[in-house]
FIKOLTOR-968731 format. One record per residue (C-alpha): residue number from 1; residue in three letters; x, y, z. Coordinates in pm, 1 decimal. Last residue first. Example, Ala and Ser with C-alpha at 12.3 -4.5 7.8 and 13.67 -1.06 7.14 Angstrom:
+-----+--------+----------+----------+----------+
! num ! residu !     east !    north !       up !
+-----+--------+----------+----------+----------+
!   2 !    SER !   1367.0 !   -106.0 !    714.0 !
!   1 !    ALA !   1230.0 !   -450.0 !    780.0 !
+-----+--------+----------+----------+----------+
end
This chain:
+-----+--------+----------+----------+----------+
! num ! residu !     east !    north !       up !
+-----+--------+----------+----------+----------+
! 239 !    UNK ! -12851.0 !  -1970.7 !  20309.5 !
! 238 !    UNK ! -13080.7 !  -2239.7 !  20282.8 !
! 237 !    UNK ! -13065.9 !  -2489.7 !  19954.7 !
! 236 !    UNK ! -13195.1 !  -2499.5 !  19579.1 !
! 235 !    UNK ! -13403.1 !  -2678.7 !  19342.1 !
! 234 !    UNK ! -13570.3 !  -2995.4 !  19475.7 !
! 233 !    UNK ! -13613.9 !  -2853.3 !  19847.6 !
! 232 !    UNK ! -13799.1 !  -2556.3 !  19668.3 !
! 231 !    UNK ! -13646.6 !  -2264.5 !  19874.9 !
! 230 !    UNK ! -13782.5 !  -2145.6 !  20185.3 !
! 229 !    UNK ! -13749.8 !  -1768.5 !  20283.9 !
! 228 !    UNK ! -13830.5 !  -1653.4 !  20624.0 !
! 227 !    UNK ! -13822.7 !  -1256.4 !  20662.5 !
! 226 !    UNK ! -13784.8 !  -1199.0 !  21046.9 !
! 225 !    UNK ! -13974.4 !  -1103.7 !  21287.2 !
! 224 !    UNK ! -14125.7 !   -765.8 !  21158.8 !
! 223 !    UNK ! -13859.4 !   -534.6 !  21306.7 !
! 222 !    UNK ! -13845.1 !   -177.0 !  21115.7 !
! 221 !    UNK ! -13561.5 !     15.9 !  20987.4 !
! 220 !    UNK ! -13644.3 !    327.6 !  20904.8 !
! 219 !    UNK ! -13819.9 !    402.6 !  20615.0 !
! 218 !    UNK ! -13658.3 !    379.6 !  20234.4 !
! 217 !    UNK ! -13840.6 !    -15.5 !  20113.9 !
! 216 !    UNK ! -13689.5 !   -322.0 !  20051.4 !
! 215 !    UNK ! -13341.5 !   -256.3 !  20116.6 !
! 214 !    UNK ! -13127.9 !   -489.3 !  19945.1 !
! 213 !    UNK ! -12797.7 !   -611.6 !  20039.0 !
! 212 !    UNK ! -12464.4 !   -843.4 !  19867.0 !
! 211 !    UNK ! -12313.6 !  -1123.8 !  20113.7 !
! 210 !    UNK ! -11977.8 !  -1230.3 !  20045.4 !
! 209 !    UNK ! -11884.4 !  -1290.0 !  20341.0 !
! 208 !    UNK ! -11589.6 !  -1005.9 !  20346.3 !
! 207 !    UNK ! -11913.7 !   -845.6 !  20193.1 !
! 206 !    UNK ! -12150.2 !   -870.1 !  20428.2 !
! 205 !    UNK ! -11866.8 !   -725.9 !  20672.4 !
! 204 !    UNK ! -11798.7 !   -426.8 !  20464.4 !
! 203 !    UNK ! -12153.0 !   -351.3 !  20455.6 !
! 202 !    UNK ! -12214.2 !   -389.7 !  20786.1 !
! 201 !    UNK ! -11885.2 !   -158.3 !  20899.2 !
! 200 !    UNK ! -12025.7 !    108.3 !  20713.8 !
! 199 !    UNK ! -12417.8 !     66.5 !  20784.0 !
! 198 !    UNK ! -12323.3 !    131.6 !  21136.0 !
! 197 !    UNK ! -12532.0 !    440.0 !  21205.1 !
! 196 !    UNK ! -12819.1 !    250.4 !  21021.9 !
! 195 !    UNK ! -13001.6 !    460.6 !  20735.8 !
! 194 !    UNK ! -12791.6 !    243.5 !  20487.9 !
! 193 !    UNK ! -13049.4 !    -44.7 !  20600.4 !
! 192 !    UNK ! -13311.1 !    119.2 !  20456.2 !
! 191 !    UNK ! -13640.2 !    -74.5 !  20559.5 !
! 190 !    UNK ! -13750.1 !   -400.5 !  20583.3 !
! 189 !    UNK ! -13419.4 !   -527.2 !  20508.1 !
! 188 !    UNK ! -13298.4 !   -839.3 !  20232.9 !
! 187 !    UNK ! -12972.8 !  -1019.8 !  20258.6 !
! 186 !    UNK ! -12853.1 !  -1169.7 !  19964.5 !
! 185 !    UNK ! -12700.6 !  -1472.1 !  19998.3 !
! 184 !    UNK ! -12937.6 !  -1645.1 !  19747.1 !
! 183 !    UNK ! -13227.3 !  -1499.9 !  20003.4 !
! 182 !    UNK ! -13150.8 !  -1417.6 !  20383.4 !
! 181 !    UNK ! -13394.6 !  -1204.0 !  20568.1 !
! 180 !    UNK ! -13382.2 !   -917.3 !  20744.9 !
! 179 !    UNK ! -13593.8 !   -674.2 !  21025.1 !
! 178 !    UNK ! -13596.5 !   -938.2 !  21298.2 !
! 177 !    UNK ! -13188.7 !   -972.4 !  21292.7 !
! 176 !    UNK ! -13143.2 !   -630.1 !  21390.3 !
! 175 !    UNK ! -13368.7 !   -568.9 !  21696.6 !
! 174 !    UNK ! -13655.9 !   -373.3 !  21754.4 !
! 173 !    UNK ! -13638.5 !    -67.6 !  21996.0 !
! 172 !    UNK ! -13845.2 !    117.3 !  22273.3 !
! 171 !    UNK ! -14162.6 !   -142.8 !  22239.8 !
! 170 !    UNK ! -14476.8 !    -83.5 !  22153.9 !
! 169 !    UNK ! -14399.0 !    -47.0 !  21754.1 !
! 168 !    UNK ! -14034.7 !   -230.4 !  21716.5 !
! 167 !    UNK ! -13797.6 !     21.9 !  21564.4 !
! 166 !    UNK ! -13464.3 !    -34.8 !  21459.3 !
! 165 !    UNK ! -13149.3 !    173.3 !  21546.2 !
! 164 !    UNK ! -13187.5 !    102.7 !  21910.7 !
! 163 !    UNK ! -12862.1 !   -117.6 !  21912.1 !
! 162 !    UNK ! -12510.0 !      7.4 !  21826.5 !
! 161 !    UNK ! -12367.4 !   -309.9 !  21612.0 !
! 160 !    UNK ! -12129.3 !   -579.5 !  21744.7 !
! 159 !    UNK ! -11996.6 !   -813.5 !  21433.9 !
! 158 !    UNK ! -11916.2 !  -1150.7 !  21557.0 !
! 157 !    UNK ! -11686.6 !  -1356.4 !  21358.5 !
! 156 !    UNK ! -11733.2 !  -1765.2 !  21518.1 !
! 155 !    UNK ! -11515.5 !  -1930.8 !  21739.0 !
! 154 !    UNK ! -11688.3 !  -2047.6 !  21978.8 !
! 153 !    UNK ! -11570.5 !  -1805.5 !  22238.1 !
! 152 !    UNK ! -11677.3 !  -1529.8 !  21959.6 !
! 151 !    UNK ! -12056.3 !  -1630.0 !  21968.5 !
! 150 !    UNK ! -12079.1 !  -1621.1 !  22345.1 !
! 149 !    UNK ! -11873.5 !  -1336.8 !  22388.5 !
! 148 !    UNK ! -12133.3 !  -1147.8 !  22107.4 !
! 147 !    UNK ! -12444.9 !  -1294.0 !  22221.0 !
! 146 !    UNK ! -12387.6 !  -1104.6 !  22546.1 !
! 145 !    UNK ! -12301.4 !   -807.6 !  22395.1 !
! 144 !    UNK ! -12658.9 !   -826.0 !  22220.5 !
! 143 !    UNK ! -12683.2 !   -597.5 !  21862.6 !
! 142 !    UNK ! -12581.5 !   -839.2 !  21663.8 !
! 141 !    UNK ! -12421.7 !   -968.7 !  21346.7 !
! 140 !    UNK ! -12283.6 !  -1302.5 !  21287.7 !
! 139 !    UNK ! -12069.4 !  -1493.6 !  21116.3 !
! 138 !    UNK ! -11878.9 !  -1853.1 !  21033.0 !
! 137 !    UNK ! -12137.0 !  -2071.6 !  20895.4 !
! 136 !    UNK ! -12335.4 !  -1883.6 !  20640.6 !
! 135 !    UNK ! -12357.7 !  -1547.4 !  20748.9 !
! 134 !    UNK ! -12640.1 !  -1543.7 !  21050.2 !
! 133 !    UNK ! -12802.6 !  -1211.0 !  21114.9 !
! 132 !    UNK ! -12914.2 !  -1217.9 !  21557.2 !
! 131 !    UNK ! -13144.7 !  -1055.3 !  21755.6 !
! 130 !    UNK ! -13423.9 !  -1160.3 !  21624.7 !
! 129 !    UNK ! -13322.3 !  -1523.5 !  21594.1 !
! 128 !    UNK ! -13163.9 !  -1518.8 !  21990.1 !
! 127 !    UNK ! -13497.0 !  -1401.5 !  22141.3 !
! 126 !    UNK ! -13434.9 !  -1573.4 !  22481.1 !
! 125 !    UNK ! -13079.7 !  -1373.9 !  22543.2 !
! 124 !    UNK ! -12894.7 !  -1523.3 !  22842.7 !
! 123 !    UNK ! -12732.6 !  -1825.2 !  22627.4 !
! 122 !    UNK ! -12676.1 !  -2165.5 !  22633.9 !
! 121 !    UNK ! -12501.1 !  -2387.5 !  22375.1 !
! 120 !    UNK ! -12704.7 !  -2664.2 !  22296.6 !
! 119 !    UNK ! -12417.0 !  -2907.1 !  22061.1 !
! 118 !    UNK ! -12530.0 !  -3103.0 !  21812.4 !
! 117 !    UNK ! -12573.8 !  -3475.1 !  21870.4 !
! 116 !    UNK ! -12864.4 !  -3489.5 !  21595.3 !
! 115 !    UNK ! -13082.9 !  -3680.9 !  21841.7 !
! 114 !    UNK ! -13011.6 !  -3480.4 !  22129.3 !
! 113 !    UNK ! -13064.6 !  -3129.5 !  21885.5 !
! 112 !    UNK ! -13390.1 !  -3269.1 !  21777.6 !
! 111 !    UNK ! -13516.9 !  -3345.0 !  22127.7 !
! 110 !    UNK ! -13485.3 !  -2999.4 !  22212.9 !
! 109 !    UNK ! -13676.1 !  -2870.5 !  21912.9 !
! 108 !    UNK ! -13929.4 !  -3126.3 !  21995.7 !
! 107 !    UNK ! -13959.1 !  -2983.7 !  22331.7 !
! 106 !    UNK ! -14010.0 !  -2644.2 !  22253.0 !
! 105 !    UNK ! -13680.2 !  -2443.5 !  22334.4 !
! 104 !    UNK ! -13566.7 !  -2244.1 !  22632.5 !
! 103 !    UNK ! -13221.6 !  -2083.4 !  22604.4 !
! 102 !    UNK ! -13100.2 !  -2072.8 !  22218.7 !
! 101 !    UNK ! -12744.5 !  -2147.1 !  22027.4 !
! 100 !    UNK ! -12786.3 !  -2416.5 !  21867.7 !
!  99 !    UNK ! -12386.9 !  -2548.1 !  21735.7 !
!  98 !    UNK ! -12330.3 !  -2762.2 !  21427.9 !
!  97 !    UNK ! -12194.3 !  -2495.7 !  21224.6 !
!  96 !    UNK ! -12443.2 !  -2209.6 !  21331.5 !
!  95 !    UNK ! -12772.0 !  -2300.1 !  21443.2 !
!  94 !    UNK ! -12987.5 !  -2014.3 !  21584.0 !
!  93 !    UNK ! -13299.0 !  -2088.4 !  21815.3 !
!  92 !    UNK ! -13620.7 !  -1875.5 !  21937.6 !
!  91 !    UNK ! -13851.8 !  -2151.7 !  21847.1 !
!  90 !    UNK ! -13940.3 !  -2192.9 !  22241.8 !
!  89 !    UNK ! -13939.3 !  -1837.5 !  22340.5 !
!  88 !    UNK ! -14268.9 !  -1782.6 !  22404.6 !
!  87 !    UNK ! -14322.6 !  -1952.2 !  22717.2 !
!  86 !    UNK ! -14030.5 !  -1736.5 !  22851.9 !
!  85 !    UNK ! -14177.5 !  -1456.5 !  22852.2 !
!  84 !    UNK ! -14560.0 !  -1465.5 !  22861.0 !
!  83 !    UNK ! -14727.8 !  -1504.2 !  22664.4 !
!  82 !    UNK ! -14737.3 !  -1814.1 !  22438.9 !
!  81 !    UNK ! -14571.2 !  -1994.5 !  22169.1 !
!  80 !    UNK ! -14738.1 !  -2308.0 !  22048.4 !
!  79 !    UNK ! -14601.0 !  -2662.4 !  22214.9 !
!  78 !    UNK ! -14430.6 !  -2978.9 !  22074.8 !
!  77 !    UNK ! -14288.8 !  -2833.7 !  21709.5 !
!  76 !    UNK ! -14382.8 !  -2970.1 !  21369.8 !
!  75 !    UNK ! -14139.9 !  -3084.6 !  21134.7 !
!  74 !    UNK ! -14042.4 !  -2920.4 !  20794.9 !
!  73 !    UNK ! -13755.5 !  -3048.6 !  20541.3 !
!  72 !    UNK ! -13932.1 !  -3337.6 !  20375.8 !
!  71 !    UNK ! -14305.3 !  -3107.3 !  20406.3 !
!  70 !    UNK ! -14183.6 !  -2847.4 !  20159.6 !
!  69 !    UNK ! -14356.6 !  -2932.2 !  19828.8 !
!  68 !    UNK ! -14685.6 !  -3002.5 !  19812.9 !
!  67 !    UNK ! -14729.8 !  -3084.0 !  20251.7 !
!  66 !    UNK ! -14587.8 !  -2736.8 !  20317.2 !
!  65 !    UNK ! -14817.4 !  -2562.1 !  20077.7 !
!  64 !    UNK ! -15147.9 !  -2680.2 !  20202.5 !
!  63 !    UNK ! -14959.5 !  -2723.0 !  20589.9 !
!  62 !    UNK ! -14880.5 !  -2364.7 !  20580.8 !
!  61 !    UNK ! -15167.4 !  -2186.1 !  20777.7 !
!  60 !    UNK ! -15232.4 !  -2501.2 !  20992.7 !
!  59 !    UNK ! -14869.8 !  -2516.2 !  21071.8 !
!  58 !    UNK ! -14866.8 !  -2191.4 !  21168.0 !
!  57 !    UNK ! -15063.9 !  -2316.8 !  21505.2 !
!  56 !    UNK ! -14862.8 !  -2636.8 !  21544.3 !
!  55 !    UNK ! -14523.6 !  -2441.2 !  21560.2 !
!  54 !    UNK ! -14303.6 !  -2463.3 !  21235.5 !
!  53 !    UNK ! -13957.0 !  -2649.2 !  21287.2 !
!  52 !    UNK ! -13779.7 !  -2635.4 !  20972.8 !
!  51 !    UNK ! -13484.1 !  -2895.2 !  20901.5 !
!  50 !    UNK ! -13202.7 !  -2782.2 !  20682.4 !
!  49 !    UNK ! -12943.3 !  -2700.8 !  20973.2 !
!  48 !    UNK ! -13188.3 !  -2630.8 !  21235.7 !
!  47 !    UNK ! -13409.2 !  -2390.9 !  21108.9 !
!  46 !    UNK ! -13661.7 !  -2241.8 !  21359.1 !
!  45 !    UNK ! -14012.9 !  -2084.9 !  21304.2 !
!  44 !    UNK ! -14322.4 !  -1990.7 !  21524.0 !
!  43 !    UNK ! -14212.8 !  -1668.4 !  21699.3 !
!  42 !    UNK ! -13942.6 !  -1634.5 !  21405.2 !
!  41 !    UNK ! -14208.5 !  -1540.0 !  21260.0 !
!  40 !    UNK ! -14381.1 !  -1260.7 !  21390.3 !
!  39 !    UNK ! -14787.2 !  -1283.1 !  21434.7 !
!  38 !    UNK ! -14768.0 !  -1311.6 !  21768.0 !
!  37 !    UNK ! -14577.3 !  -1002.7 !  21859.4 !
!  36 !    UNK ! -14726.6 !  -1024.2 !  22177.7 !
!  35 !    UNK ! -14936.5 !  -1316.9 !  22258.4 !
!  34 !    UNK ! -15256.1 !  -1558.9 !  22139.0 !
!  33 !    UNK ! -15413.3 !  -1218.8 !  22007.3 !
!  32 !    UNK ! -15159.5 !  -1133.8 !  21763.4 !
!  31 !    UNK ! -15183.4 !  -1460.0 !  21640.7 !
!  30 !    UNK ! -15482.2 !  -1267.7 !  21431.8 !
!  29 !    UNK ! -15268.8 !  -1110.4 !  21239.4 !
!  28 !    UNK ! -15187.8 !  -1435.3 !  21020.4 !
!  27 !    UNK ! -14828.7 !  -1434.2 !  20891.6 !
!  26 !    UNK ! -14858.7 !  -1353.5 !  20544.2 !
!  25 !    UNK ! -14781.4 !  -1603.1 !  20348.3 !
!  24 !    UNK ! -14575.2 !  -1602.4 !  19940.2 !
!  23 !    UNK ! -14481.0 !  -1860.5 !  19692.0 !
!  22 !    UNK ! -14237.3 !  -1723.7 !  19434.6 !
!  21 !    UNK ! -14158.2 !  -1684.4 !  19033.1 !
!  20 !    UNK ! -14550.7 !  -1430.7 !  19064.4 !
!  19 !    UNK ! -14377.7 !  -1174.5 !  19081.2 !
!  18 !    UNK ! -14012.3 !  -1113.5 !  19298.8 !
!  17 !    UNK ! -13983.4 !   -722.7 !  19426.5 !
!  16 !    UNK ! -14330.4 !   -608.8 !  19392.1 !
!  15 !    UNK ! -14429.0 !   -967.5 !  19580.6 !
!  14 !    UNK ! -14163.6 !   -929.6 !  19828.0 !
!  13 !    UNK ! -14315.4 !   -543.0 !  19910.3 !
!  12 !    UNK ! -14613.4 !   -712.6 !  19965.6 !
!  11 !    UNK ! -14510.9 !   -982.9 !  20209.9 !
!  10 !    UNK ! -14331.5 !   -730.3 !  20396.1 !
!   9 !    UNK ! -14714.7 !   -535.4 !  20434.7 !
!   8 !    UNK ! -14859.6 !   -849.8 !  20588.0 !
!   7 !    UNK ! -14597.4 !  -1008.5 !  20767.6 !
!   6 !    UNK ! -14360.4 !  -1241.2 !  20683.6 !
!   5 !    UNK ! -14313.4 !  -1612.9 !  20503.0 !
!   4 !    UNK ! -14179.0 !  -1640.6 !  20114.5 !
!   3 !    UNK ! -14197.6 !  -1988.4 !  19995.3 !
!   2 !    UNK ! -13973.2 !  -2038.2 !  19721.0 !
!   1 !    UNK ! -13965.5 !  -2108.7 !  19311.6 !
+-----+--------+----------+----------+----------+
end
């Protein structure tokens, strides 16, 4: 058993896919009105190696479930998100091998990474979780150049994809990493990931990691902010 967390029609695509074996929230729309894209995810969420920061305003969606089950691994971050950019970047991080990669985070967040003596690597990009996939501890894919000579000067394999291919509605184009999720190192898509121009070079890169895919429905892709997926701290691990 997991917690599933995404948006409203994700959420019910997950429950098609999984039953009643998982946990499921829909992110609720009306964080919509607190800021853009409010009601996305990785707006609220963070992992930092197998800690969860959750934003005090999803926390009181998630604290019934949290509290059963997931509360050892979940902490609650300083400040809610806001508009506008950057006040709503502050759970905007990626950790990869003992390295945060983010540019403005919530003070706890921050505070964490002292106290855990990681390393804050700085970037340009604010939204680094949407615009990044994360492969275990060694790979990325994304659609920001930037992110890409940051990522490689650190050592880690960073695939560059053609961005635009995912839509974002109000915006010109969505981003990669806020249309997937990772699940038993399968990655799942809201949408049809083979509909990508790169889908090629992705697949043969999930799979040099051995990561298998899953598309969950056959649109386009579209962002959503991430699918989160918490295990059952008892029964399995992030990956």
């Amino acid at each position: 058993m997991g917690l599933w967390i995404a948006q409203g029609e994700v959420v019910d695509q997950l429950k098609r896919l999984f039953g009643d074996t998982h946990v499921y929230l829909k992110m609720p729309m009306t964080f919509e009105g607190h800021m853009h894209l409010g009601s996305h995810p990785d707006m609220h969420l963070c992992r930092i190696g197998e800690t969860l920061f959750c934003s005090p305003m999803l926390w009181t969606q998630i604290a019934d479930v949290a509290e059963g089950i997931y509360a050892g691994n979940m902490k609650i971050g300083a400040k809610n998100p806001c508009s506008p950019y950057p006040a709503d970047i502050g759970y905007h991080i990626v950790e990869v091998d003992g390295k945060v990669y983010c540019k403005n985070p919530d003070e706890a967040v921050a505070a964490h990474i002292v106290d855990q003596h990681l390393q804050h690597v700085a970037v340009k990009q604010g939204y680094v979780q949407c615009s990044t996939i994360v492969l275990g501890q060694s790979a990325v894919i994304t659609e920001d150049e930037n992110l890409k000579r940051v990522m490689t000067a650190q050592g880690l394999d960073v695939l560059l994809i053609r961005k635009g291919y995912v839509g974002l509605s109000g915006y010109d184009y969505g981003f990669i990493g806020g249309c997937a999720g990772a699940f038993n190192r399968q990655l799942l898509f809201n949408g049809c990931i083979e509909k990508h121009p790169d889908f090629s070079a992705i697949h043969c890169f999930l799979k040099t990691y051995g990561y298998t895919w899953y598309s969950l429905n056959p649109t386009p892709l579209e962002d959503c902010g991430g699918i989160v997926y918490l295990p059952d701290p008892i029964r399995g691990q992030y990956k």
